[in-house]
C-alpha positions in Angstrom: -12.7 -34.0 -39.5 -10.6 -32.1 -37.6 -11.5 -28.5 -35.7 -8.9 -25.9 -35.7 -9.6 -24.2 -32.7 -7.2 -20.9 -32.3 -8.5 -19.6 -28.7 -6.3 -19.9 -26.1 -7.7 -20.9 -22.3 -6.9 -17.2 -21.7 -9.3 -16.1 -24.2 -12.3 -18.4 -24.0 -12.5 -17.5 -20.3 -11.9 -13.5 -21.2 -14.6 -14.0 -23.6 -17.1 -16.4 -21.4 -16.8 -14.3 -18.5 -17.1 -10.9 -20.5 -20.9 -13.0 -22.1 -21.8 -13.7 -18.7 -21.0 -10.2 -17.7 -23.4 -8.7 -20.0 -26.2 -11.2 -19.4 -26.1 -10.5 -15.7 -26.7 -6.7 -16.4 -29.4 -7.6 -18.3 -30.9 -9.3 -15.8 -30.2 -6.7 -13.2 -31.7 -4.2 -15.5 -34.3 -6.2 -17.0 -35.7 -7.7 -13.4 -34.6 -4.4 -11.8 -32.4 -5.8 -9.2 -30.4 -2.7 -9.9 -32.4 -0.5 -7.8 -31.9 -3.1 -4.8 -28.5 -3.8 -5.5 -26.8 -0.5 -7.0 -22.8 -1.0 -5.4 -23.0 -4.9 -6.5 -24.6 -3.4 -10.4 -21.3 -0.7 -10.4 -18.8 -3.4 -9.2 -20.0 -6.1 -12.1 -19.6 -2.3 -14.5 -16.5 -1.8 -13.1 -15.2 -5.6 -13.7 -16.5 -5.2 -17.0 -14.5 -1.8 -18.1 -11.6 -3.4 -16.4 -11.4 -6.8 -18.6 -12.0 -4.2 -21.7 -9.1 -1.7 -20.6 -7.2 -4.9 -20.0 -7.6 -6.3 -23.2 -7.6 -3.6 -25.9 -5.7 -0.6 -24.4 -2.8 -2.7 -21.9 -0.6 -2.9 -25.0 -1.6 0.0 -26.5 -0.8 2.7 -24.6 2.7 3.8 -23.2 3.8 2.3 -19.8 3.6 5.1 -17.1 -0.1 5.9 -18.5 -1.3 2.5 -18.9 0.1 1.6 -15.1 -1.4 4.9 -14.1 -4.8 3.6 -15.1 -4.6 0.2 -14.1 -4.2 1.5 -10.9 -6.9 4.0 -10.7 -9.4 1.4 -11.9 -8.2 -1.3 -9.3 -8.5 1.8 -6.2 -11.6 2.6 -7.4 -12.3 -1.2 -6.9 -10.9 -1.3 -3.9 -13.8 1.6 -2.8 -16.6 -0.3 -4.3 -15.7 -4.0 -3.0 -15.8 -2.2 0.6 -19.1 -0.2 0.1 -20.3 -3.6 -1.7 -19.7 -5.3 1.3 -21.8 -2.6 4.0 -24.7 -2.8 0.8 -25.0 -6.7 1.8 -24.5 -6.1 5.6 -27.1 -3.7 5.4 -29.8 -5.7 3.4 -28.5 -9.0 5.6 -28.9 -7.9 9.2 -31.5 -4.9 8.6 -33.4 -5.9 11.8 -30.0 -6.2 13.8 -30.3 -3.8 16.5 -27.4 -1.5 17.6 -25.1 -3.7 19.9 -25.1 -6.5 17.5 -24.3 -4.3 14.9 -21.3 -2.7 16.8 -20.0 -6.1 17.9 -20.6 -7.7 14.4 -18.6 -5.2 12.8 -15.9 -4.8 15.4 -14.6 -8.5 15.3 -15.1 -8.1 11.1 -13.4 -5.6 10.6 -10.9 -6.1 13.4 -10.5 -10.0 11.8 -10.2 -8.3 8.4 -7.4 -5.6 9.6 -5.4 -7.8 11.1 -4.9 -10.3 8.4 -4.1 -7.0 6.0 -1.7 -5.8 8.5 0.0 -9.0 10.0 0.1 -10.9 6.1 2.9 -9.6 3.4 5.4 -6.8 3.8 4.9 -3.2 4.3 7.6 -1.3 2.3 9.3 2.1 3.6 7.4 4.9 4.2 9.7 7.2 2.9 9.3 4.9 -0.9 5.8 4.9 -0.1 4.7 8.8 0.6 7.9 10.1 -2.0 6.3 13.0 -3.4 7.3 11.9 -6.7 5.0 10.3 -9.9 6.7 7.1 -9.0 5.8 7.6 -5.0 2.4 8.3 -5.8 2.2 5.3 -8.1 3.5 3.3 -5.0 0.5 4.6 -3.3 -1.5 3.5 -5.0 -0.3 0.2 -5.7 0.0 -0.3 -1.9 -4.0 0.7 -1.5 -4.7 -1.7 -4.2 -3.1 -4.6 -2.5 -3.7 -4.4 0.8 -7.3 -3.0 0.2 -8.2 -5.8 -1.8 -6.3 -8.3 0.9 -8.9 -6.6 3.4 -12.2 -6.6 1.5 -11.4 -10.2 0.6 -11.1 -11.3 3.7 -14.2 -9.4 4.8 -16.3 -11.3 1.9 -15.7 -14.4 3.5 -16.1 -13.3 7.1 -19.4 -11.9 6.3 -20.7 -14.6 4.4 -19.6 -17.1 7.0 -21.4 -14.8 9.6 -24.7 -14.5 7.7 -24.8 -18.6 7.0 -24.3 -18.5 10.8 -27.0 -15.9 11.9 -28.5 -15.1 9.1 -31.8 -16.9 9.3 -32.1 -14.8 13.2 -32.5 -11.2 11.1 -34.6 -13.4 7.7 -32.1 -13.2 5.6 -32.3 -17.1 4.5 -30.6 -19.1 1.5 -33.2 -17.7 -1.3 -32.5 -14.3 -0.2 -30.8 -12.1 -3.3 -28.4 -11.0 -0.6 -27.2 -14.4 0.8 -27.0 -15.6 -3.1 -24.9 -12.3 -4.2 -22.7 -12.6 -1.1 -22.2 -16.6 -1.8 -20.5 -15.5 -5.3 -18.4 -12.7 -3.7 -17.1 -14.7 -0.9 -16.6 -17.3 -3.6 -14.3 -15.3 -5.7 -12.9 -13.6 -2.6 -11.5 -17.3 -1.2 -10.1 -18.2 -4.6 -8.4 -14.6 -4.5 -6.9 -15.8 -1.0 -6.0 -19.5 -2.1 -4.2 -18.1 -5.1 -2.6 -15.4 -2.4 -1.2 -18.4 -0.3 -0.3 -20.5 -3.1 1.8 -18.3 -4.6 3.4 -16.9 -1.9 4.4 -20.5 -0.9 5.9 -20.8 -4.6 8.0 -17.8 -4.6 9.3 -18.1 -0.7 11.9 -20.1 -2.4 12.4 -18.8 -5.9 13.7 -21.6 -8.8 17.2 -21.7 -9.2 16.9 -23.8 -12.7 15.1 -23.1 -16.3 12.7 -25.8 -15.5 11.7 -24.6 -12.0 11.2 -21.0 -13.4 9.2 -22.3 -16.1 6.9 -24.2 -14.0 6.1 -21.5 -11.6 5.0 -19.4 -14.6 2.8 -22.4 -15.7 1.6 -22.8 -12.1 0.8 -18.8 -12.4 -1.1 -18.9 -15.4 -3.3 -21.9 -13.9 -4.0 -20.1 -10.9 -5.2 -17.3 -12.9 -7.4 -19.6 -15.2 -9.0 -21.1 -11.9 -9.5 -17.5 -10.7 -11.2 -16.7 -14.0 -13.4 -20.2 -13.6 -14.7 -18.9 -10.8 -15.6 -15.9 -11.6 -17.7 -17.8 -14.5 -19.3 -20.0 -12.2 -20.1 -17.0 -9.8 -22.1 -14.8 -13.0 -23.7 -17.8 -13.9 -25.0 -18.3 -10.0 -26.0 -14.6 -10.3 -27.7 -14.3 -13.3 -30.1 -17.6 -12.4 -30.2 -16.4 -8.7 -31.2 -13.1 -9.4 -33.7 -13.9 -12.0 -35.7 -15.6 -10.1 -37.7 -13.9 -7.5 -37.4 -14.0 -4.0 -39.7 -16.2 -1.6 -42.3 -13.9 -0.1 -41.9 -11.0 -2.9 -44.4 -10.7 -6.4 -43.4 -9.6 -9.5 -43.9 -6.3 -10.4 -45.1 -4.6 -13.7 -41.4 -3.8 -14.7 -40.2 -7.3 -13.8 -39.0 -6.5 -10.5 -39.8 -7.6 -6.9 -42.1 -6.2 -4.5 -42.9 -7.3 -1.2 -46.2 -9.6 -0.7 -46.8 -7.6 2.8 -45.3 -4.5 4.7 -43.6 -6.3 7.2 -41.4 -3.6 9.6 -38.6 -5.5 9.3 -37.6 -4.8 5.6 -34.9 -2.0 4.7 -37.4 -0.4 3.1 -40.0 0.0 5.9 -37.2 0.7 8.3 -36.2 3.6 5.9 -39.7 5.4 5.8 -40.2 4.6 9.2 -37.0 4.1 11.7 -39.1 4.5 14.6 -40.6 1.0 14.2 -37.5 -1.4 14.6 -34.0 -1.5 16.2 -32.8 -1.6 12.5 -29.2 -1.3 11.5 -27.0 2.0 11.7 -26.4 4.1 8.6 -29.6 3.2 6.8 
């Protein structure tokens, strides 16, 4: 017998990744994770809105408008990914007093601004701040790259910094934060690896049919291994953050709730700042 399967790799993973996208909202909704974790529920809302756009309105809609929106949707990303990453900070290092924050985030985001700065070209300010509709498309697509060049890089900074010191501040490997941030930095080091990969590709661009062709094919893999892990970071989600938390019971609704009061959760801190040295900006 044989199947006739008409889905390209393209589309299974559009569709996979789109299930799995819905399944982990359920899950944040359904085990209220989403009052924990609001930026992280908006950025899997936002990924979601951005495969639809991408797949029933990108040939649909006339150039200038459809690039306009593209790039309004990956800015806005851009936004989120960087409040994302001070939602985890904040639920990692909650008991970090105020010099470890200020050192913590001065060599992460120093680390993470240097790479955006010192990796890839800048182009001219004067094609850059135009005041045109094509220089403020420029903008834009200038904050979209090198913002998401910097939060990606932050991802994997703060990950590696919580595996380092996170069990100091409780924030162990069953933690919801330490799993979420896993997946993130995940996707983020893919991001980079497709980053350096194809840069190294195009350094010297194909002077033959066959070369051309193969660095498209190499493209599209890199983008089907992006999209692969993406899949394997919802799936990691949406089994990490159904189950609950060491030290937490469920509540009615399905959610957590702490077994004790203990002054060093974000909570406690926030009713009462008076009884830690807890992070800055709570």
């Amino acid at each position: 017998m044989h199947f006739n399967f008409r889905f390209t790799a393209v589309e299974t993973l559009w569709t996979l990744n789109f299930a799995a996208m819905l399944v982990l909202l359920v899950v944040l909704l359904g085990r209220e994770r989403i009052r924990r974790f609001p930026i992280f529920t908006s950025s899997i809302v936002l990924i979601g809105l951005n495969m639809l756009a991408q797949n029933l309105l990108a040939h649909r809609l006339a150039p200038l408008v459809s690039t306009t929106m593209f790039l309004v949707l990956a800015d806005l990303g851009v936004m989120i990914a960087l409040l994302l990453a001070i939602e985890l900070a904040r639920r990692a290092f909650s008991t970090a007093r105020w010099p470890a924050w200020v050192a913590g985030s001065l060599i992460l985001l120093g680390g993470a601004t240097a790479v955006m700065v010192f990796w890839g070209q800048w182009p001219a300010a004067k094609t850059v701040f135009d005041r045109s509709t094509l220089g403020h498309l420029r903008l834009m697509q200038l904050i979209e790259e090198k913002g998401d060049m910097f939060n990606e890089v932050l991802a994997v900074e703060l990950f590696a910094l919580v595996v380092v010191a996170g069990r100091l501040f409780k924030t162990g490997w069953r933690s919801h934060t330490q799993q979420i941030l896993a997946g993130v930095s995940a996707t983020s080091a893919m991001v980079i690896i497709e980053r350096v990969i194809w840069q190294a590709m195009t350094h010297n661009m194909p002077r033959t049919r066959e070369g051309y062709n193969h660095m498209i094919d190499l493209q599209s893999d890199l983008l089907n291994a992006n999209s692969m892990v993406l899949l394997a970071a919802m799936i990691w989600w949406i089994v990490c953050l159904w189950v609950d938390e060491p030290g937490t019971t469920p509540v009615a609704a399905g959610g957590d709730a702490p077994a004790n009061t203990a002054a060093d959760t974000p909570e406690r801190w926030l009713e009462n700042p008076s009884d830690t040295g807890a992070a800055p900006g709570a």
